[in-house]
N, C-alpha and C positions, 0 to 999 in steps of 0.2 A: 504493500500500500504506500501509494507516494505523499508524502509529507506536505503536511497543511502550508500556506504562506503563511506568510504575516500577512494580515491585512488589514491597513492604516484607517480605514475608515471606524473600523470595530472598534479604535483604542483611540483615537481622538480626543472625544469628550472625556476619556480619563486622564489622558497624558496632560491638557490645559484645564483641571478640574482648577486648579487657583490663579486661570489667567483669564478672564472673563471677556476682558476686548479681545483675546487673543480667539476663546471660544467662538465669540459672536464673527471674527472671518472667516475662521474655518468653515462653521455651517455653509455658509455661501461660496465657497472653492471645491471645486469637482476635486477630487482627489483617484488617481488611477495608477495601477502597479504596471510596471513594463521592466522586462531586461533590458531595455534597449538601453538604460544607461547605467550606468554602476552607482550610482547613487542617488540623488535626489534634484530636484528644480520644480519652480516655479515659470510659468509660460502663458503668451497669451493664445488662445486660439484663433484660427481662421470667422470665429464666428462673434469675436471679442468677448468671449468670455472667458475667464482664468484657471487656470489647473495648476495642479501640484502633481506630478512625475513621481511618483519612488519607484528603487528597485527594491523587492519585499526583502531579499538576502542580506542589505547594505541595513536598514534599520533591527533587522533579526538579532546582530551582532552588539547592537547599539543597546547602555543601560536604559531605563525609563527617564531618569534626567537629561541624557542623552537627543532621546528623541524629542521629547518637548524641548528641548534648546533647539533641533533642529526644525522643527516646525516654526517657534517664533522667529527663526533667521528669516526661513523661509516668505514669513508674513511680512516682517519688516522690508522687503524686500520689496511688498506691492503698498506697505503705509508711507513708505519712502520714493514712490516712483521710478524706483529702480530698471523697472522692464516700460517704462511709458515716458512720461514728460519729463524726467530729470536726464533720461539719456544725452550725452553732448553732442553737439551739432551732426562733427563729421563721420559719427557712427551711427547717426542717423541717416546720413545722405548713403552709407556703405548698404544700411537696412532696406532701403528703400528700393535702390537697384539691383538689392539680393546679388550682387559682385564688390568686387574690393580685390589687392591686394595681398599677398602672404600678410605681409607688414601692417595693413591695416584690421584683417582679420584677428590680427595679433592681439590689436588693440580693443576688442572686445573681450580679451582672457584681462586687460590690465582694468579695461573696467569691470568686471568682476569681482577683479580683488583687490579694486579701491573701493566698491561694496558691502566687501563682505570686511573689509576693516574699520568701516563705518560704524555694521551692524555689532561685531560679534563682542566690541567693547562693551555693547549695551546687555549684552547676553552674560558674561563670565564665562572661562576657561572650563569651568568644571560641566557647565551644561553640555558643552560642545564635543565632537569627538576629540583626541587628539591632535596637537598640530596642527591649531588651526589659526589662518593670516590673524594678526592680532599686534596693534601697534606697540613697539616697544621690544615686540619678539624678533628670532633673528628669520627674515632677510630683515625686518624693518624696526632693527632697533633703534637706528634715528629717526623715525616718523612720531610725533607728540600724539596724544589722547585727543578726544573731542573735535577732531576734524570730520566735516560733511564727506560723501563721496567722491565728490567734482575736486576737494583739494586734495585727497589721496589722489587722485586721477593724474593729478599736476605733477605730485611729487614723485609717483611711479614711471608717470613720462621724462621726469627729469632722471632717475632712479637707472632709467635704462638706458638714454644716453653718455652718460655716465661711463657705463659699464661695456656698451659699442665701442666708445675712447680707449677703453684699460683693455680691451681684446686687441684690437689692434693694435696698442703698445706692447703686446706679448704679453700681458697681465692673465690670461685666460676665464675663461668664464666667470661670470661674476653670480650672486647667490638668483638675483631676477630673472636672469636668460634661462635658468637649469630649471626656476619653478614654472616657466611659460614651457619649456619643454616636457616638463611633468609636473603638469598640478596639482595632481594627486599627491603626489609625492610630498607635497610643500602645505598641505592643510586646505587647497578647495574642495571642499567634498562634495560641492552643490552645483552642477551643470544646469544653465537656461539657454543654451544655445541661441545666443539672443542676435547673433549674426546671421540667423535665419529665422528672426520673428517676423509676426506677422506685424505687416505696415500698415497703411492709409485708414480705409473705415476700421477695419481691426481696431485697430489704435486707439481713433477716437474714439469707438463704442467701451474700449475696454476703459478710457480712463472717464469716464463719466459712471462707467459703472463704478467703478473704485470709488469715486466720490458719497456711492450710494452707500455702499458695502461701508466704508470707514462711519459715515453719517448713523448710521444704525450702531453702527460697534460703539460708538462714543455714546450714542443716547444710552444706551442699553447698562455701560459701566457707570456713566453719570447716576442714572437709578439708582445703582447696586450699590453706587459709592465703592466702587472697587475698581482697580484698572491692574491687578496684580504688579507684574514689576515695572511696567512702566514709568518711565519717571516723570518727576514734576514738568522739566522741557519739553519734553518728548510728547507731554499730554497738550502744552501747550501749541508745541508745532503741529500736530496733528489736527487739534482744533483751529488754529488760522487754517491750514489750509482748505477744511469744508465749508468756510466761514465766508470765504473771499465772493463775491459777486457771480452770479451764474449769468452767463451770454445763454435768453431765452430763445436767441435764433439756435445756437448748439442744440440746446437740449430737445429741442423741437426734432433737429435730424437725429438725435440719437435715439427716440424713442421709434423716428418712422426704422429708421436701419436696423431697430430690437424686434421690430413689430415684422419684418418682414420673416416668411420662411424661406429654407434651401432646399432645394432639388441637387443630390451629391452623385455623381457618379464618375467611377473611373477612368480616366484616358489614358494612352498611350502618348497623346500628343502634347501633355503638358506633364514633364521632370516634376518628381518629386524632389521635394524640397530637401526631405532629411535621406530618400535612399534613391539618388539620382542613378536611373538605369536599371537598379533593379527592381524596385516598383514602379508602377503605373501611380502619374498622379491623379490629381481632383480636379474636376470642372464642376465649378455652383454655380446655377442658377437662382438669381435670388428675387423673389416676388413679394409683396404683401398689400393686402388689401385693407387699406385706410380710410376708414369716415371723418369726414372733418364737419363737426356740428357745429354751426353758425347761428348764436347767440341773435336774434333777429329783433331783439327789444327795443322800446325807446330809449330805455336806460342805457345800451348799448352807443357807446361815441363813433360820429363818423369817423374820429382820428383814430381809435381801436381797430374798426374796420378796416381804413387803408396801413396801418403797420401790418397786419396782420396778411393781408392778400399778398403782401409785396411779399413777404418773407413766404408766401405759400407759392408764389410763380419762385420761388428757388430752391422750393422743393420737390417741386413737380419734375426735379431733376433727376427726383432720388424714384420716386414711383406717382402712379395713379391714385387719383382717389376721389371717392364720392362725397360730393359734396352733400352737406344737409342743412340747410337751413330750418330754421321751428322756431313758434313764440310759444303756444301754448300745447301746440299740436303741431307734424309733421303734414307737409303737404308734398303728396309724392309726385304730383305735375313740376314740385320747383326744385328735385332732388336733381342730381346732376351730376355726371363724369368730369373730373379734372383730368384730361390725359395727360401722360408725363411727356415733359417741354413745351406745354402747352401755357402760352398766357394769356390773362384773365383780368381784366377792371373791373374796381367794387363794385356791388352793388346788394341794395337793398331791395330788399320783396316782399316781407311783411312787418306787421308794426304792432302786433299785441303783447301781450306780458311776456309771464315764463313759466316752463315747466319743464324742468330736465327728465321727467319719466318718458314724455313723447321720442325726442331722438334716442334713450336708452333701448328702450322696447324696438324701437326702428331697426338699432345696428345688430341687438340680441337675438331679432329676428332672423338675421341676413347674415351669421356665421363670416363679421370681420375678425382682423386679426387687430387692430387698434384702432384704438378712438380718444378722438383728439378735440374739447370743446371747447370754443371760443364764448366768453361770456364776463357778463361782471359777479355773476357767483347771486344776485339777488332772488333766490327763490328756493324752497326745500330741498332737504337732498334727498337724490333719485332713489329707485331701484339698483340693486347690485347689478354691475358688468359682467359680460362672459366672456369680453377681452381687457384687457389693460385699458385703460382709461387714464388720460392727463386734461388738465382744467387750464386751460389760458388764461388769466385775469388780471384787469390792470390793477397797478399798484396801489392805487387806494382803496381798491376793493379787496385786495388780497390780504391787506392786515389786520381787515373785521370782515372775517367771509360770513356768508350766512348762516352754514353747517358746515361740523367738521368733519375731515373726511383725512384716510391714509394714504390717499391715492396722493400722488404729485400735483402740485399747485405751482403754477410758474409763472410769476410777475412780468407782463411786458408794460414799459414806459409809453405814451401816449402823446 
């Protein structure tokens, strides 16, 4: 009888039983076992949503303090933007063209392990496996405590020119050329192969989700009054960064690009990313069927209306969608297809109150995949959705809405 794995999802919520913010991201990261890599990472998917990589054998070996230290590396790794917006410019532009360089490719092992020397200060030697990057330790016994990732980045780029100069002086290898040669060897234990992540909407979908995923982890330990070992800074940086202003045009395309499904099937005629040649890649097709309900009230401003259509003729980039206007009731003579690159001048069609059960019941009927209401929030709240559901509301209606609701509320300016 072949022996059980490990498997990370079973012991999760035991290994962070005293890390609450820690708990509250894990629920929401897929977690999947693969040999494919010998130890652990974090990644975005094609679909911009996040996973965590283990190999079951690499944490097998690993105490319980252990793996809980590697899980929050882990996580710190997407509260820190690590695999998203903190990436630096020109390994972003390497990402994007999925090409680069030996020498540039390189520089995605150096960000890593100006990463994970960020991270693992905040973690302690004793959670972590052995040997692992840690300022102070050797190669980087001159590198100071409390530096961001981006300034290890600096000093490892300095770290290895350096060390170019002293080889070709005959000095021979130096301690950073041998651990870029073998990581392993040197204390990374954690692969994201970020040199082949996924780029453009990936990207954007994944870091707005983060905003969500942290936003919930924060509320959740605020209640609890607990944030386990997070520290005082750390809670604070965490909090600016959810805190900071949301562009309601983003969030608009991120929930149509969530909203949409895939159609996956395998080609021949598109290289797979991670086993070029010898697998067949992906081709997605990607669709979703959008209702945009159109608040039709008096209360409703012509100036709401025209922000609003405008930023809809630039999403009509991303897909189709049916329009719906309603005050008290839907009129289905005035419903209407936006096709996509299709543009469209405001306009108004009816002029009575409101009722949000009418466009609910409309799109409940008609099996969308999201829906999207434009309105100033003055009337009960509806019936429950059987798609996702987001509320457009301008900003002086958004800070005393009528009813509250868990859905997303996002303020546009007028």
């Amino acid at each position: 009888m072949s022996e059980k794995k490990f498997n990370l999802n079973d012991h999760s919520l035991r290994l962070l039983m005293d890390e609450p913010f820690f708990t509250s991201i894990s629920r929401r990261i897929e977690k999947r076992e693969s040999s494919a890599i010998p130890t652990a990472g974090v990644r975005v998917r094609e679909d911009g949503y996040f996973e965590l990589v283990y190999n079951s054998k690499f944490f097998e070996q690993l105490t319980d303090d252990q793996r809980s230290g590697v899980l929050i590396h882990e996580f710190y790794h997407l509260v820190f933007e690590h695999l998203t917006g903190r990436m630096p410019d020109d390994l972003k532009s390497v990402m994007k063209t999925q090409d680069g360089s030996s020498e540039q490719r390189q520089d995605f092992k150096l960000w890593n392990i100006a990463a994970d020397l960020s991270i693992n200060q905040l973690i302690g030697e004793k959670r972590l496996p052995p040997k692992c990057c840690f300022p102070g330790n050797e190669p980087f016994e001159d590198f100071p405590l409390n530096l961001n990732a981006e300034q290890y980045y600096d000093l490892l780029k300095q770290k290895q020119e350096q060390e170019k100069q002293d080889e070709q002086d005959g000095k021979g290898k130096g301690p950073l050329s041998k651990m870029l040669e073998d990581p392993k060897g040197a204390g990374q234990f954690d692969e994201h192969d970020w040199d082949n992540a996924e780029s453009g909407a990936a990207q954007e979908i994944a870091q707005e989700r983060l905003k969500e995923i942290l936003r919930d982890a924060v509320n959740e330990s605020t209640k609890s009054n607990s944030w386990g070992t997070v520290s005082a800074q750390c809670r604070k940086d965490i909090i600016k960064s959810i805190s900071s202003k949301i562009d309601w045009r983003k969030v608009l395309r991120y929930f149509i690009k969530t909203s949409q499904r895939s159609d996956k099937r395998s080609t021949v005629k598109r290289i797979n990313k991670r086993y070029a040649y010898i697998h067949p890649g992906h081709k997605v097709k990607r669709h979703a069927k959008i209702a945009i309900s159109i608040d039709q009230s008096g209360s409703v401003s012509d100036a709401m209306l025209t922000a609003f259509y405008a930023e809809l003729n630039k999403l009509s980039q991303i897909a189709t969608f049916t329009v719906v206007p309603f005050d008290t009731e839907v009129d289905d003579s005035k419903v209407y297809t936006w096709k996509r690159g299709e543009n469209r001048k405001v306009e108004r069609v009816l002029y009575g109150g409101t009722c949000f059960n009418a466009p609910t019941n409309y799109v409940n009927e008609r099996n969308f995949d999201g829906h999207i209401v434009l309105t100033d929030m003055c009337a009960p709240k509806p019936v429950k959705s059987n798609c996702q559901r987001m509320w457009v509301v301008p900003s002086e209606y958004a800070s005393r809405p009528y009813f509250k609701t868990n859905e997303r509320i996002v303020q546009i300016d007028c």
